[in-house]
C-alpha positions as semicolon CSV with decimal commas, in nm:
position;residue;x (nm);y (nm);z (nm)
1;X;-3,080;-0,076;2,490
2;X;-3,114;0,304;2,428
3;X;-2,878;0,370;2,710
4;X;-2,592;0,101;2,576
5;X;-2,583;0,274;2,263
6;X;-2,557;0,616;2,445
7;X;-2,297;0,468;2,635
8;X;-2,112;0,324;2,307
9;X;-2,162;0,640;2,168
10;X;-2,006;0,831;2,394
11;X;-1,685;0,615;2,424
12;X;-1,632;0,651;2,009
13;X;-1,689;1,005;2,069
14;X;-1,406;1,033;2,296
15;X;-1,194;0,816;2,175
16;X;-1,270;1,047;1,858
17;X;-1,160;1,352;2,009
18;X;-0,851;1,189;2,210
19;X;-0,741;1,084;1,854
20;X;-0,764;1,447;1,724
21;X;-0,604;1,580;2,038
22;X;-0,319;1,406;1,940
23;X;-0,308;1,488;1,621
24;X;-0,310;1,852;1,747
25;X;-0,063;1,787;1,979
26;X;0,217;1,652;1,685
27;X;0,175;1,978;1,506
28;X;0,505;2,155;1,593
29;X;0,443;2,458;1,399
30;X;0,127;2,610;1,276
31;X;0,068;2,924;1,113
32;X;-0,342;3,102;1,074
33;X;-0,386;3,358;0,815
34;X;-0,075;3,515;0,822
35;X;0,003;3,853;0,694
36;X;0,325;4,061;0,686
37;X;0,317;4,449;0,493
38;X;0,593;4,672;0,453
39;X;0,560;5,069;0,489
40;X;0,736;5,191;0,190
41;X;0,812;5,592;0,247
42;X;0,875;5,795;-0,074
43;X;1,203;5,975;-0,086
44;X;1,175;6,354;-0,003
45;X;1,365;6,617;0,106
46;X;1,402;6,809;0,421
47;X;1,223;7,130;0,287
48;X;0,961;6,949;0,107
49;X;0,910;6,752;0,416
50;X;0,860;7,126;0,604
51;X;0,609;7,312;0,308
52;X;0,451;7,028;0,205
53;X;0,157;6,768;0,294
54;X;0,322;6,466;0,416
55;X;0,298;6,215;0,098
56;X;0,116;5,910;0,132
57;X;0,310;5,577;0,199
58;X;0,290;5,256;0,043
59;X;0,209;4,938;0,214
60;X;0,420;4,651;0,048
61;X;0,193;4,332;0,135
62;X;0,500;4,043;0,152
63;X;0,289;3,772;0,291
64;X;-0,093;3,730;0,236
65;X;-0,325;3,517;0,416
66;X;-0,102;3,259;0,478
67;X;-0,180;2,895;0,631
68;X;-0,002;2,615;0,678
69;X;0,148;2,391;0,970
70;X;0,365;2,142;1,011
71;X;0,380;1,813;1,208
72;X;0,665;1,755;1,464
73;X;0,925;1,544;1,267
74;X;0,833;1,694;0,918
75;X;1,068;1,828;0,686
76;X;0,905;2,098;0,475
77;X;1,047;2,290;0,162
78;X;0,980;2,639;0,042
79;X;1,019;2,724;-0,319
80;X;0,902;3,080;-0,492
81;X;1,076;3,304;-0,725
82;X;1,277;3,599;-0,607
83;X;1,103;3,841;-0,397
84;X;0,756;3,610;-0,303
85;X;0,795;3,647;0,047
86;X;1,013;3,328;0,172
87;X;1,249;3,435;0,376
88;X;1,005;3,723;0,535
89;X;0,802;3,389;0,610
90;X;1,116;3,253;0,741
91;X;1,211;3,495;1,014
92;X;0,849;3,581;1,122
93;X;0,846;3,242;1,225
94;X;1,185;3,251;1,400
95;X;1,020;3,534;1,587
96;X;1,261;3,825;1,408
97;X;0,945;4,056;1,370
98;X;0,572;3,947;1,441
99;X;0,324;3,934;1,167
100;X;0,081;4,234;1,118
101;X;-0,241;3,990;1,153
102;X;-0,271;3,597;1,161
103;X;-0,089;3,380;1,433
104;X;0,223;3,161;1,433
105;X;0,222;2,866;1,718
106;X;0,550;2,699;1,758
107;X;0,373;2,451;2,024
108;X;0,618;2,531;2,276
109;X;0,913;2,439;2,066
110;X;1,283;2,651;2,031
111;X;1,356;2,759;1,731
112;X;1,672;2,881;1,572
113;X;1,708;3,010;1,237
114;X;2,033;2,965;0,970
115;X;2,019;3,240;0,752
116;X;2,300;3,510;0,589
117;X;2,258;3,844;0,778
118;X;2,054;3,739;1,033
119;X;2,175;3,717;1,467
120;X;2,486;3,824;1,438
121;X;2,650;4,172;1,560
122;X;2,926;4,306;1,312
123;X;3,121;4,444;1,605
124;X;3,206;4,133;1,815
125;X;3,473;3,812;1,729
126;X;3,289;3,498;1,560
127;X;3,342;3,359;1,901
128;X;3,157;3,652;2,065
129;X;2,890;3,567;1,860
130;X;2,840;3,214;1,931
131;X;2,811;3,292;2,276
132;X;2,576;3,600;2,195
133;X;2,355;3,356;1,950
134;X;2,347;3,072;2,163
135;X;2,196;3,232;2,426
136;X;1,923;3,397;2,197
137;X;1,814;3,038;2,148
138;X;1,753;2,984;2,523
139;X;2,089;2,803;2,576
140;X;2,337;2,889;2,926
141;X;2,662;3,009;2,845
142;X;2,816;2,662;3,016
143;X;2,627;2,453;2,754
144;X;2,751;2,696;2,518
145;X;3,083;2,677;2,583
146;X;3,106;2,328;2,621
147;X;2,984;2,350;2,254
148;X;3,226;2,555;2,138
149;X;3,507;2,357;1,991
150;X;3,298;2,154;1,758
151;X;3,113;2,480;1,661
152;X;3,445;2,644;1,591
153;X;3,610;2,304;1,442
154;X;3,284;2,263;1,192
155;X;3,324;2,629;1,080
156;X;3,625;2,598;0,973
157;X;3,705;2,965;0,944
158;X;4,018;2,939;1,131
159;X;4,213;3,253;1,334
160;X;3,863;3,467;1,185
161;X;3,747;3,307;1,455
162;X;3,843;3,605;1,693
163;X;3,812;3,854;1,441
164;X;3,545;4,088;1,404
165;X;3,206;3,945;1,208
166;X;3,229;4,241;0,964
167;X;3,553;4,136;0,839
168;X;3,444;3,800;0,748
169;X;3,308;3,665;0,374
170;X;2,946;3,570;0,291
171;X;3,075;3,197;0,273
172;X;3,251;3,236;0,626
173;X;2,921;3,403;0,745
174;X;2,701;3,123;0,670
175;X;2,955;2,871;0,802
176;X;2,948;2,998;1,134
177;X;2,570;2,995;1,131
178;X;2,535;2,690;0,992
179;X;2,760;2,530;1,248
180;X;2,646;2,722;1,555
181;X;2,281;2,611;1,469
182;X;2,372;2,240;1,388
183;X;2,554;2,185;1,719
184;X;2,289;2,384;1,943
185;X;2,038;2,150;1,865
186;X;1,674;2,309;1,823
187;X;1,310;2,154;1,825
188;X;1,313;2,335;1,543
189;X;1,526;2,431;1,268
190;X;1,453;2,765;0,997
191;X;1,719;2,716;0,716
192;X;1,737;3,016;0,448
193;X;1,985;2,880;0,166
194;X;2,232;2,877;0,409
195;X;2,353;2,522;0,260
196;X;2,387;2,671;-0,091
197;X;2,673;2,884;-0,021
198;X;2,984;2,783;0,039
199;X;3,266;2,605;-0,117
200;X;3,158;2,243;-0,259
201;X;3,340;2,022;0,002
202;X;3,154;2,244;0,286
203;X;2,805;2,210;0,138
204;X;2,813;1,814;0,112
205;X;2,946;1,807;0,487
206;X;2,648;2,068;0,570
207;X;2,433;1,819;0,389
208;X;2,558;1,560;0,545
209;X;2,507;1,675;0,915
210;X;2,153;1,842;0,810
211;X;2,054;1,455;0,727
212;X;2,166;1,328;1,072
213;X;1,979;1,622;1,237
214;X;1,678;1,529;1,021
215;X;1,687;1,151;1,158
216;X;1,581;1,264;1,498
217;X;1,219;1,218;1,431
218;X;1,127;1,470;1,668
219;X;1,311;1,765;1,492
220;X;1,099;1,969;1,237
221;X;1,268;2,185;0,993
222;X;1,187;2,430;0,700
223;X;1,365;2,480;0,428
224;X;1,376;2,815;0,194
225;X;1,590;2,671;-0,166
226;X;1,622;2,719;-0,496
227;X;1,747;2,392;-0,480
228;X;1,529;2,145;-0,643
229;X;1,789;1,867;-0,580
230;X;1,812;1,994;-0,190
231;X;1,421;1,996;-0,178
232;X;1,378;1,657;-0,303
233;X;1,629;1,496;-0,113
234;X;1,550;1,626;0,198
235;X;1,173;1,705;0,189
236;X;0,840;1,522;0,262
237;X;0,663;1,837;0,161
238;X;0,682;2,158;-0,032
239;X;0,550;2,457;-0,068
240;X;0,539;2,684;-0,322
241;X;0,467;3,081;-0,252
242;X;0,424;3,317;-0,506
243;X;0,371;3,690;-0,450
244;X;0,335;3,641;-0,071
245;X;0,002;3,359;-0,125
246;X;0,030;3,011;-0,124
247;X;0,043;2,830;-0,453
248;X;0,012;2,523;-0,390
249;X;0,160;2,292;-0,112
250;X;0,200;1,895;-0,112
251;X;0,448;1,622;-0,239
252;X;0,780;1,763;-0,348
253;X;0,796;1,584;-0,683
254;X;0,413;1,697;-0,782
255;X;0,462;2,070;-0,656
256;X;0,850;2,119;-0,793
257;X;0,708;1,997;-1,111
258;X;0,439;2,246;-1,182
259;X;0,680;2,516;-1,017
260;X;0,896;2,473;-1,286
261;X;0,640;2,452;-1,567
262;X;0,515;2,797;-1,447
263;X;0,880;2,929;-1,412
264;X;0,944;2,825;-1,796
265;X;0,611;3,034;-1,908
């Protein structure tokens, strides 16, 4: 008897941990303790710079202690006044810096990021840069070029197309990055109120195409808005950061609603 319930035992105790392995194994992104500072270096001149004791600097803490993850498929929302830490969040996750201490696991997955400023080279055409950008997300230039007209055609930015990036508009910025990140599919997808700007026709059709890319139930995407309406629609979570911690993360009607009763203090 003793050894049948050793033996039954052991089976629920592996079928225990092959259930939490797989758990594990649908988390596409997860994020331990995360930290990101800033050195902030007083102004000084040259000859005080020479005479003088070097001043101390500053270390700007953006992101503190953060934790979170998210399962493949999910569709999570960050909300946070101006200056909490978002998009720093953002593009340590998309791998544009590393954090000073904590880790960020993507599981394996690619990961592109749609944000204003961000990838691009001022120098080259628009076209340049989809091939340049493209190819920073792991793609070949053939299955970037064979891309290329519906990137182009979704932009909608016309003969800018072969004109220098620096020339271009903030709307005709995020166009281009919107579309070159919509049509070169990702695992997963960092968007940084990149679907807030624009004119009003080109925001519902970004909308639009963001809600067939979220269908594929094997995509996982963040979102950084001040949206509420964009957060809600889109969202099965959010979270809410406030001077670089998390507030409080969890069903986007619950969290937007005491993010806006704090906001209204």
């Amino acid at each position: 008897m003793a050894d049948g319930k050793d033996s039954t035992y052991g089976i629920q105790e592996k079928d225990s941990m092959c259930s939490i392995q797989r758990k594990e194994q649908n988390k596409a992104i997860e994020l331990k303790d995360v930290c990101i500072n800033y050195r902030i270096l007083n102004a000084t001149s040259v000859q005080k710079s020479l005479f003088h004791k070097k001043e101390r600097e500053i270390v700007f803490e953006a992101v503190r202690h953060v934790s979170f993850s998210v399962d493949e498929g999910g569709i999570l929302g960050i909300i946070g006044r101006n200056g909490s830490g978002k998009s720093t969040l953002l593009r340590s996750i998309a791998g544009v810096f590393s954090p000073n201490a904590g880790e960020i696991d993507l599981k394996g997955h690619s990961v592109s990021l749609m944000a204003l400023g961000v990838g691009f080279k001022d120098t080259l055409s628009g076209r340049e840069n989809i091939v340049l950008s493209g190819m920073l997300l792991g793609f070949t230039e053939k299955q970037i070029r064979e891309k290329m007209d519906e990137i182009i055609d979704f932009a909608e930015i016309g003969e800018f197309i072969d004109r220098p990036v620096r020339t271009y508009s903030s709307g005709m910025h995020s166009k281009l990055a919107f579309a070159i990140t919509a049509m070169l599919e990702t695992d997963i997808m960092l968007v940084d109120e990149v679907l807030s700007v624009g004119d009003e026709r080109f925001r519902k059709k970004s909308l639009e195409k963001m809600n067939s890319l979220i269908l594929d139930k094997k995509r996982t995407v963040i979102i950084v808005s001040h949206s509420m309406e964009t957060l809600r629609e889109l969202c099965d979570r959010v979270l809410w950061i406030h001077d670089g911690e998390v507030q409080e993360i969890g069903e986007p009607e619950e969290v937007l609603e005491h993010y806006v009763a704090f906001m209204s203090k």
